[in-house]
Structures are given as structure tokens and as C-alpha cells.
C-alpha positions in Angstrom: 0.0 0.0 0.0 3.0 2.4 0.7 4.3 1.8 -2.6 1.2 2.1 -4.5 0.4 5.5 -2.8 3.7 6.9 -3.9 3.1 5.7 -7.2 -0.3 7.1 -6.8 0.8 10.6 -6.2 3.4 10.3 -8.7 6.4 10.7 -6.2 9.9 9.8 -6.7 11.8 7.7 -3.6 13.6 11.4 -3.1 9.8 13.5 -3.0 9.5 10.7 0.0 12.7 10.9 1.6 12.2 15.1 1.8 8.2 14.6 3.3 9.6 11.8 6.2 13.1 14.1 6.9 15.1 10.4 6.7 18.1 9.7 5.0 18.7 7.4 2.1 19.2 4.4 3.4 16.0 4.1 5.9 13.9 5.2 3.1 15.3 2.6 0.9 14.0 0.3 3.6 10.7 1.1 3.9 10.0 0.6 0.4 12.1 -2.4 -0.1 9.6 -5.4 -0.1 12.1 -7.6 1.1 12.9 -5.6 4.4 10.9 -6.2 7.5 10.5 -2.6 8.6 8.8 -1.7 11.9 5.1 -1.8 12.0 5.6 1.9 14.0 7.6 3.4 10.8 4.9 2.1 8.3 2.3 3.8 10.2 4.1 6.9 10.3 5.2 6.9 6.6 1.0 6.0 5.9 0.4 9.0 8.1 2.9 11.6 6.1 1.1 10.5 3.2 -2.4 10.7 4.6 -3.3 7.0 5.0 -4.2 5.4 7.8 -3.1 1.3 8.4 -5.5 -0.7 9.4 -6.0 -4.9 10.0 -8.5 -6.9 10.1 -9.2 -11.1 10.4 -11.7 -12.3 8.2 -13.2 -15.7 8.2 -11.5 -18.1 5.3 
């Protein structure tokens, strides 16, 4: 979802890195699919970028 909003607003990784104030490399991780990043910094990043996360459990 973070990825597709930055797409969405046609952003570059560098429009991001200026909005969150964070230096290349922790903005590299947040995108990077294969990075477990912090539940806390993905809420954060949603937040600069006006989303809110939210989970739910639905019956299979």
C-alpha cells in the first residue's frame, strides 16, 4: 500500500525521503519489499502520506 500511494501521487523515492526528513538508506528500507520494517515506521510513513493502516481477520 505504501508503494502504491507513492506511485499514486506520482512521487519519486527522493519526493518521500524530503516529506519523512530520513536519509537514504531508511527510506530505501521502507520501500524495499524484502525488508521487515517496523510496524511503527509504516504507520508513520502512511500518516505523512495521509493513509491510515488498518488490520482486520476475516473468516477463510
Amino acid at each position: 500500500m505504501l508503494w502504491s500511494t507513492v506511485i499514486e501521487r506520482d512521487m519519486r523515492k527522493a519526493d518521500l525521503r524530503r516529506l519523512l526528513g530520513v536519509h537514504q538508506v531508511q527510506e530505501d528500507r521502507l520501500v524495499g519489499f524484502l525488508h521487515a520494517s517496523k510496524m511503527e515506521q509504516l504507520e508513520a510513513t502512511l500518516a505523512a502520506l495521509g493513509k491510515r493502516l488498518s488490520v482486520s481477520v476475516e473468516v477463510a
